[in-house]
Steps between C-alpha positions, in 0.01 A plus 500: 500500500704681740232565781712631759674765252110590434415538854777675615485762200119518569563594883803727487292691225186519802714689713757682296533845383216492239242377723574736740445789280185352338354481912621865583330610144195304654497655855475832402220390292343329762461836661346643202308234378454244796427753782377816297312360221691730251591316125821595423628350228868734444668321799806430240490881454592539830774246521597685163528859707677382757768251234551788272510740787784304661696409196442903360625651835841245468540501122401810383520792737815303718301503863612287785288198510303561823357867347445341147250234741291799588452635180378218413254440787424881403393433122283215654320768736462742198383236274228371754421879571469593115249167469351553775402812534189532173414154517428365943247716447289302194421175484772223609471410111667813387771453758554155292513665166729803601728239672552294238534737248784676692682210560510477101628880495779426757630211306474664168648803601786300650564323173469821271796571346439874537618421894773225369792675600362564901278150492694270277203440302421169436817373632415615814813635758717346691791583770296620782531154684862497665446723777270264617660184450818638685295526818441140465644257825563201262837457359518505134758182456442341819523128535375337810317186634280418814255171465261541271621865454781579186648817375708468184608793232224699708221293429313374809366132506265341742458162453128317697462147421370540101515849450809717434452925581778667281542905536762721352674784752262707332194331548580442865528833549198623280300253725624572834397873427159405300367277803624798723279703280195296504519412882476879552225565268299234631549620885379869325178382350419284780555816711300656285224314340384438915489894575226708463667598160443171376187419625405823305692354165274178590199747501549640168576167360120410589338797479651845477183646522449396816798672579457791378175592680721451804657792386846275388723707216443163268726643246851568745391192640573319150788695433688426782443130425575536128845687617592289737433214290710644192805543726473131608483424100826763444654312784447160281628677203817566725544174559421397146783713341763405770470134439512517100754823524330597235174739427349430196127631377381171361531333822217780621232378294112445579568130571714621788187647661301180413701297666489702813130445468555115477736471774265701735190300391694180549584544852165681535424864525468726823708253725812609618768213370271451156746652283820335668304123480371565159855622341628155648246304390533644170836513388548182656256349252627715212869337598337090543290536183802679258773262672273194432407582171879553366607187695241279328532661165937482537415114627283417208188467713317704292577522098615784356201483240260501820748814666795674468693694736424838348150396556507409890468888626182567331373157618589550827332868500193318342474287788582770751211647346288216530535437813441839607165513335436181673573645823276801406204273447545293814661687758522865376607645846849303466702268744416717805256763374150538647225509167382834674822653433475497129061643511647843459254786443681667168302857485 
């Protein structure tokens, strides 16, 4: 087996493009859910507003790039206000239900044919990327070399010891803008979460009650959060449709949301670099276990009676799973969580 061609996909995937939309998906939940105690479970209907409202304001109605980036931060605001508004003030189980079952809405109503010829349907849409990618720094054919350092046909190579990092123009530039992203977002909600404003977020998450006979407005309280929160999520959904150049509803499912969840758990809920640590940790084990799997299956390690290679991405979700349950049972408040964090008063 080829160990260091698993190890260096399995890092370069930890801190590439994907992970870093999966961690600024999971900070804006971490807002919601970590510090405010509210379920939502449409994040990916967020990151859906703001992908279609990007790709729409390119595509469809021809609007400079920078405008069709507020229209889409704008259908994430409407979309938080419009689930917001009859449900912060029930139970934090209808906020679940209505959440989820808008998220299903968005995505159907983004495949519908009826809306093909603005929303490509299932294909999805496409062309709204190049604007950004000509504001990139790196050239596209470069070829260059400093120690350990290579640039060749504009893909970047870092070679340490065993491990190889290999990035594409593209990706460098998707990254250098999606760690800008989630540096500033973190340096927000640390501002934030240690004002009063947050201590009051912290205050509904344990009892809102309590808050209320203190005379607190509970509800603008959890909309502000659930706002703020959604823009962080259209701001992933940014980043998710720039790095794919392409916006397509399948990629917007429930799972997306899930996954959120499991990279917030992971690096533990209510801490402020949870989500980054837990999108590492996780894609970097989705990368080891799929890489180690195909190179023991292609190296006749493991028989093709026993596995085959169509059969190595639900294995490697199984044990995903597993281990997540695992970590559930033992140490529920994740890698840097506090178990108090995740005692949340849901009334």
């Amino acid at each position: 087996m080829d160990w260091h061609f698993v190890f260096s996909q399995a890092l370069t995937q930890a801190i590439g493009p994907t992970m870093l939309v999966y961690a600024l998906g999971a900070i804006g939940l971490n807002l919601q859910f970590g510090y405010t105690g509210l379920l939502n479970f449409g994040q990916a209907a967020f990151a859906a507003a703001g992908a279609y409202g990007l790709a729409l304001g390119v595509v469809a109605f021809d609007l400079p790039f920078w405008l069709s980036i507020l229209i889409g931060l704008g259908a994430a605001m409407v979309l938080a206000l419009l689930l917001g508004i009859p449900t912060l003030r029930l139970r934090a189980d209808y906020l679940a239900i209505v959440t989820i079952a808008a998220a299903e809405i968005v995505r159907r109503l983004a495949r519908s044919t009826v809306w093909a010829e603005w929303t490509g349907g299932s294909d999805g849409m496409r062309g709204f990327s190049e604007t950004f990618f000509e504001l990139s720094p790196f050239p596209k054919d470069a070829t260059w070399s400093l120690g350990f350092v290579s640039m060749e046909n504009g893909r970047l190579t870092v070679d340490l010891w065993l491990v190889d990092f290999q990035y594409s123009n593209r990706d460098l530039w998707i990254m250098t803008v999606g760690w800008i992203l989630v540096a500033i977002f973190l340096v927000i909600l640390r501002l934030l979460v240690h004002s009063p404003w947050g201590r009051i977020l912290r205050g509904i998450r344990e009892d809102e009650e309590a808050l209320r006979s203190l005379g607190k407005n509970v509800f603008a309280y959890k909309m502000q959060a659930l706002v703020i929160g959604g823009l962080i999520g259209a701001v992933a959904g940014f980043v998710f449709a720039l790095s794919r150049a392409n916006v397509q509803p399948d990629t917007f499912t429930t799972d997306l949301t899930f996954y959120f969840y499991v990279v917030l758990i992971l690096g533990g809920a209510a801490r402020l670099f949870g989500p980054l640590l837990g999108a590492a940790i996780f894609w970097f084990l989705y990368n080891l276990l799929s890489q180690t799997l195909n190179q023991a299956v292609r190296a006749d390690l493991i028989p093709d009676a026993m596995l085959s290679t169509t059969q190595i991405g639900p294995l490697v979700f199984f044990l995903l799973g597993l281990g997540m349950v695992l970590l559930l049972i033992y140490r529920p408040q994740g890698i840097l969580g506090n178990k108090r964090e995740l005692m949340l008063d849901v009334r």
